[in-house]
LOMAR-772393 format. One record per residue (C-alpha): residue in three letters; residue number from 1; y, z, x. Coordinates in Angstrom, 1 decimal, always signed. Example, Ala and Ser with C-alpha at 12.3 -4.5 7.8 and 13.67 -1.06 7.14 Angstrom:
BEGIN
['ala'; 1; [-4.5; +7.8; +12.3]]
['ser'; 2; [-1.1; +7.1; +13.7]]
***
This chain:
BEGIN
['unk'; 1; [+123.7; +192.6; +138.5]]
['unk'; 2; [+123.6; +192.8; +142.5]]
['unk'; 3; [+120.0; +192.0; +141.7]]
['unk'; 4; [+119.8; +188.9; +139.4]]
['unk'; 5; [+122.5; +187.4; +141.3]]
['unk'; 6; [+120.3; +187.0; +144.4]]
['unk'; 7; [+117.3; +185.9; +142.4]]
['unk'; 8; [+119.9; +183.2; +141.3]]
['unk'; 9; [+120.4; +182.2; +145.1]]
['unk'; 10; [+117.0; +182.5; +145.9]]
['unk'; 11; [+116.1; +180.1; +143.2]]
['unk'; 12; [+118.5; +177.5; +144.2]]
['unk'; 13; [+117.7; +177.8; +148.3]]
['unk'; 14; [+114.4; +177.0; +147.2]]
['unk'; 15; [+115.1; +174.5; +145.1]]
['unk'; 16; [+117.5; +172.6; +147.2]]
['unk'; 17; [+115.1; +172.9; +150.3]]
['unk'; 18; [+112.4; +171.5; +148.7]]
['unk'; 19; [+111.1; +167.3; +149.7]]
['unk'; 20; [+113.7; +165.4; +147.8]]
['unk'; 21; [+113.0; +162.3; +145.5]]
['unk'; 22; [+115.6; +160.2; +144.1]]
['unk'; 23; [+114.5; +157.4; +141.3]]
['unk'; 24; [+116.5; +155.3; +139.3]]
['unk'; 25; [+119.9; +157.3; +140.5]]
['unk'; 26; [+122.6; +156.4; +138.7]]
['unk'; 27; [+126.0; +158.1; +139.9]]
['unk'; 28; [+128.2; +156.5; +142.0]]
['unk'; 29; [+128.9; +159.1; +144.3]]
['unk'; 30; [+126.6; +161.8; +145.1]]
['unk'; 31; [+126.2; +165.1; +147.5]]
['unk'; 32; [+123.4; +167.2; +146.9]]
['unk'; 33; [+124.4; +170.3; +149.4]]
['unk'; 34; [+122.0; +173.4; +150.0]]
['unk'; 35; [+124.8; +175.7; +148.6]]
['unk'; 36; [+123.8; +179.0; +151.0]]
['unk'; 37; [+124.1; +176.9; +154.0]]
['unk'; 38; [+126.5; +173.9; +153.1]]
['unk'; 39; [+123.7; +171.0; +154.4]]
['unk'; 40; [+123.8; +167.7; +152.7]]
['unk'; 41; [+120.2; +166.8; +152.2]]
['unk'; 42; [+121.2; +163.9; +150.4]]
['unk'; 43; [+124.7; +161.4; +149.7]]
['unk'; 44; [+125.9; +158.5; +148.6]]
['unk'; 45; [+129.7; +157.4; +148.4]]
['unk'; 46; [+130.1; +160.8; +149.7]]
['unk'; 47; [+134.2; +160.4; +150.6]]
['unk'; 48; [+134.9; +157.7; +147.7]]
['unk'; 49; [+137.7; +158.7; +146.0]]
['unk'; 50; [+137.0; +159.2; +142.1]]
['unk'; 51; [+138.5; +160.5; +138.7]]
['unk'; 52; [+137.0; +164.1; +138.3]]
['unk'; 53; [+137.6; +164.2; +134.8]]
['unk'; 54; [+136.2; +167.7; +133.2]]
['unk'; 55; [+134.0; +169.0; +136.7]]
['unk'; 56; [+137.8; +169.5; +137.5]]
['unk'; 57; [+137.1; +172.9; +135.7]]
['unk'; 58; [+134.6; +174.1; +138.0]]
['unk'; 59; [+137.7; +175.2; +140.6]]
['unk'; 60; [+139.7; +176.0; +137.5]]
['unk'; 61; [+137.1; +178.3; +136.9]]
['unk'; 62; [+137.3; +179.6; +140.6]]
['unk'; 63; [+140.4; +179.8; +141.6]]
['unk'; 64; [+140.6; +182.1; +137.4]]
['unk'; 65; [+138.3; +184.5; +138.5]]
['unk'; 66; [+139.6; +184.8; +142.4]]
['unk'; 67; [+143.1; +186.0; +140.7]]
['unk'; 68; [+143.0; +187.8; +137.5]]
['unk'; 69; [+140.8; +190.2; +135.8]]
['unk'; 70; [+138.4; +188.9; +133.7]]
['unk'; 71; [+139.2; +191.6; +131.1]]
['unk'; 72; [+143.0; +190.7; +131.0]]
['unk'; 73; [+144.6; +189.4; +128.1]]
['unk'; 74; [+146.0; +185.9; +127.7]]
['unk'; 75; [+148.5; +185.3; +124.3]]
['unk'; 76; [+148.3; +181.7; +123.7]]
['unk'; 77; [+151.8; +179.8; +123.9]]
['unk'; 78; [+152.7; +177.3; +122.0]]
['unk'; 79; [+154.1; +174.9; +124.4]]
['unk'; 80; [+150.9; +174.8; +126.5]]
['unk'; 81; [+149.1; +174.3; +123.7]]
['unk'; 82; [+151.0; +171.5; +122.4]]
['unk'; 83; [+151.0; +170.0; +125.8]]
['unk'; 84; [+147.6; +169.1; +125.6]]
['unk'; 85; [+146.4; +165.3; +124.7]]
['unk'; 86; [+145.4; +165.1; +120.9]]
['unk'; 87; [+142.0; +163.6; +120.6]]
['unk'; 88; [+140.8; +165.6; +123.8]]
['unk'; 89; [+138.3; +168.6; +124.1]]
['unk'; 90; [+139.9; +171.4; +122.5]]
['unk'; 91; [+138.7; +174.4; +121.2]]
['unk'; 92; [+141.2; +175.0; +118.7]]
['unk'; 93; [+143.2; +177.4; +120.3]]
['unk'; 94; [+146.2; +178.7; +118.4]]
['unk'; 95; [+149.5; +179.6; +119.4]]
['unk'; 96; [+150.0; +183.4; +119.6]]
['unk'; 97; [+146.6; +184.0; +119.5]]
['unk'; 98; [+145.0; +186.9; +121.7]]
['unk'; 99; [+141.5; +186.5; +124.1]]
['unk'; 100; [+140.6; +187.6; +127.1]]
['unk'; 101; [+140.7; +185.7; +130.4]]
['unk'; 102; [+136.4; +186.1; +130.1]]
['unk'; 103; [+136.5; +184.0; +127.0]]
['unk'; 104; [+139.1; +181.7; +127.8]]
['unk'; 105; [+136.8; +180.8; +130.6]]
['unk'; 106; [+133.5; +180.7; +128.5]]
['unk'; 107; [+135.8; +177.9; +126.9]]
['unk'; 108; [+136.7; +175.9; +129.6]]
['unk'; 109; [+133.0; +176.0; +131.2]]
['unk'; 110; [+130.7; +175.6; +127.7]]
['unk'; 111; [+133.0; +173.5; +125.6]]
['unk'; 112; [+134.8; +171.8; +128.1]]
['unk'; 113; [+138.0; +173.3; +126.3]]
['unk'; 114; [+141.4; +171.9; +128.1]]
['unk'; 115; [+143.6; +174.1; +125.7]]
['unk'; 116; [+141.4; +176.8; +127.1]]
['unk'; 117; [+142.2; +175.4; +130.8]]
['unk'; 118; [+145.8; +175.2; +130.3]]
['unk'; 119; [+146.3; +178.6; +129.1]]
['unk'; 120; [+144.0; +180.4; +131.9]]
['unk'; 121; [+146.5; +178.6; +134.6]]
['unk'; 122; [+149.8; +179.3; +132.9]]
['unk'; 123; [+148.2; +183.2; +132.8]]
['unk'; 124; [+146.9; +183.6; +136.1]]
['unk'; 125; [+149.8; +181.8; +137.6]]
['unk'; 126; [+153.2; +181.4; +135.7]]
['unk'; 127; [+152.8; +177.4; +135.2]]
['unk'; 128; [+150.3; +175.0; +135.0]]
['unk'; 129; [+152.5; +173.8; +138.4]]
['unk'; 130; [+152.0; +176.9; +139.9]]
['unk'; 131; [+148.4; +177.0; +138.9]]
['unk'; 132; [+147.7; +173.7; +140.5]]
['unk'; 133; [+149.1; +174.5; +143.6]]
['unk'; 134; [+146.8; +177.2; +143.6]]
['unk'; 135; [+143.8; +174.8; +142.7]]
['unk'; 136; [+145.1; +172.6; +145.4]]
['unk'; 137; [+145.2; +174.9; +148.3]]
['unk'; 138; [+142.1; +176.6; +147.6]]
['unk'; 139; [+140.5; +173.3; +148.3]]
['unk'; 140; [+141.9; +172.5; +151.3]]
['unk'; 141; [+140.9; +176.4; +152.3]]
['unk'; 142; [+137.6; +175.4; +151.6]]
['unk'; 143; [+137.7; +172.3; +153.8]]
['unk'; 144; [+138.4; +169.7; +151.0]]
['unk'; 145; [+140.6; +166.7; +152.4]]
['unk'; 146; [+140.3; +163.9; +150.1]]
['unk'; 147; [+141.1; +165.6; +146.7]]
['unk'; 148; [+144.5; +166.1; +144.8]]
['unk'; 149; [+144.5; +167.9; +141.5]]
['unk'; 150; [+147.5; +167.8; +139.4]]
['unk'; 151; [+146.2; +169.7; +136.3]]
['unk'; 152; [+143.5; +172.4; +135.4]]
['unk'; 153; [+141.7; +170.4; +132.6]]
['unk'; 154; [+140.7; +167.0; +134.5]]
['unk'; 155; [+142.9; +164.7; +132.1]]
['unk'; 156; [+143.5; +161.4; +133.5]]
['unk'; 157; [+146.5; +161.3; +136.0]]
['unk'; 158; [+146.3; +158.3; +139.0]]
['unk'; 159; [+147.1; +161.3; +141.1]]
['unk'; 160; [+144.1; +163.6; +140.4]]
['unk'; 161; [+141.5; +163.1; +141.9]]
['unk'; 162; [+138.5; +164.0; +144.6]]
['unk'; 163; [+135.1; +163.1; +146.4]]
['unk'; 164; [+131.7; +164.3; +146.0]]
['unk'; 165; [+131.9; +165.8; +149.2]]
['unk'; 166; [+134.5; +167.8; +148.3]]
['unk'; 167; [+133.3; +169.1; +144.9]]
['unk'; 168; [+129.9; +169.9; +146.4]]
['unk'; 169; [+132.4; +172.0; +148.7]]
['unk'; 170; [+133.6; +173.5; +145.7]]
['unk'; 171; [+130.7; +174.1; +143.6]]
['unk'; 172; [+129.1; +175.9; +146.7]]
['unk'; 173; [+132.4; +178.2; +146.9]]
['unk'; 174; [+132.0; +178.7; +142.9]]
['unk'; 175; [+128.2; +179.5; +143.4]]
['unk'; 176; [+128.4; +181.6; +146.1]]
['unk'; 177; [+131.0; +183.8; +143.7]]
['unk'; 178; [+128.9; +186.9; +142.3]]
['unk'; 179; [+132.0; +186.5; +138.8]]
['unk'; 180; [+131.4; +182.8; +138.4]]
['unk'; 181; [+126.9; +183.5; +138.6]]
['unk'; 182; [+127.6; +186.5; +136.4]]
['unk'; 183; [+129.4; +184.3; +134.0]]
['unk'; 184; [+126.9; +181.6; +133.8]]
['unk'; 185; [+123.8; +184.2; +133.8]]
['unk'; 186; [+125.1; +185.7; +130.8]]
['unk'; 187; [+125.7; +182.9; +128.7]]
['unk'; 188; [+123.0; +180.8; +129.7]]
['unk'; 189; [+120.3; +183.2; +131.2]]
['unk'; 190; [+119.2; +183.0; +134.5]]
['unk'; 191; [+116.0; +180.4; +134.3]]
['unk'; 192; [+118.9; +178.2; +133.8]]
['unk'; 193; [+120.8; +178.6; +136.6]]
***
């Protein structure tokens, strides 16, 4: 609810505004953003250009939500599923079978699911192309200039890629959406969140 959601907010504000203390960090690029107002309290190889990998399904996620109905349903096609690398994160999807676009997306956020990926973009869009235009100018809409995705999984290509400065960009958009909090919330509770 309207309620929790805020409380969410709250909690991170809070978080993010409290002294910050960085031991031992390991990452090679970094952006710790206050997500309700979009200041970097802390970076490191902010606009270094790196392989996303599976945080590439956090603006899957987003750009889902922002244009279908989590209540929709998605039939599984085979030649999207089959498309899909063997020996990567699957969830076992099988062709012709029925779930909404809310699953599909509990997939591709809790089990990193790239046959769940690839069949919410070929739903919400048509094509896994069309889809990652989509991805692609939602980023740039949320000032991103350094990141090119060319599929909604985060499966290596030389041509996907991104910056931590522009997925903190991204996550605050995805945070900032009541759908994507309500989604984490419920599956994970919010003293998680």
């Amino acid at each position: 609810d309207a309620q929790t959601v805020g409380l969410v907010h709250q909690r991170h504000q809070l978080l993010l505004g409290a002294e910050i203390r960085i031991d031992g960090l390991v990452g090679e690029g970094i952006v710790l953003m206050d997500a309700a107002s979009g200041s970097i309290l802390y970076s490191k190889n902010a606009d270094t250009v790196f392989y996303p990998a599976s945080i590439t399904k956090i603006l899957t996620t987003l750009v889902a939500i922002e244009n279908a109905s989590l209540n929709e349903e998605i039939t599984c096609n085979a030649e999207t599923l089959y498309a899909i690398e063997q020996g990567s994160s699957r969830v076992g999807l099988e062709a012709g079978e029925i779930l909404t676009v809310e699953e599909a997306l509990y997939f591709v956020m809790l089990q990193s699911g790239n046959d769940a990926a690839a069949v919410v973009a070929e739903h919400v869009a048509g094509s896994i192309d069309n889809f990652v235009k989509m991805m692609n100018d939602k980023a740039k809409s949320l000032g991103c200039v350094n990141s090119q995705f060319k599929n909604p999984h985060g499966l290596p290509d030389e041509e996907h890629f991104t910056t931590a400065r522009d997925m903190a960009l991204i996550t605050q958009a995805a945070v900032q959406n009541p759908d994507f909090i309500k989604e984490a919330i419920e599956r994970f509770g919010a003293e998680h969140i």
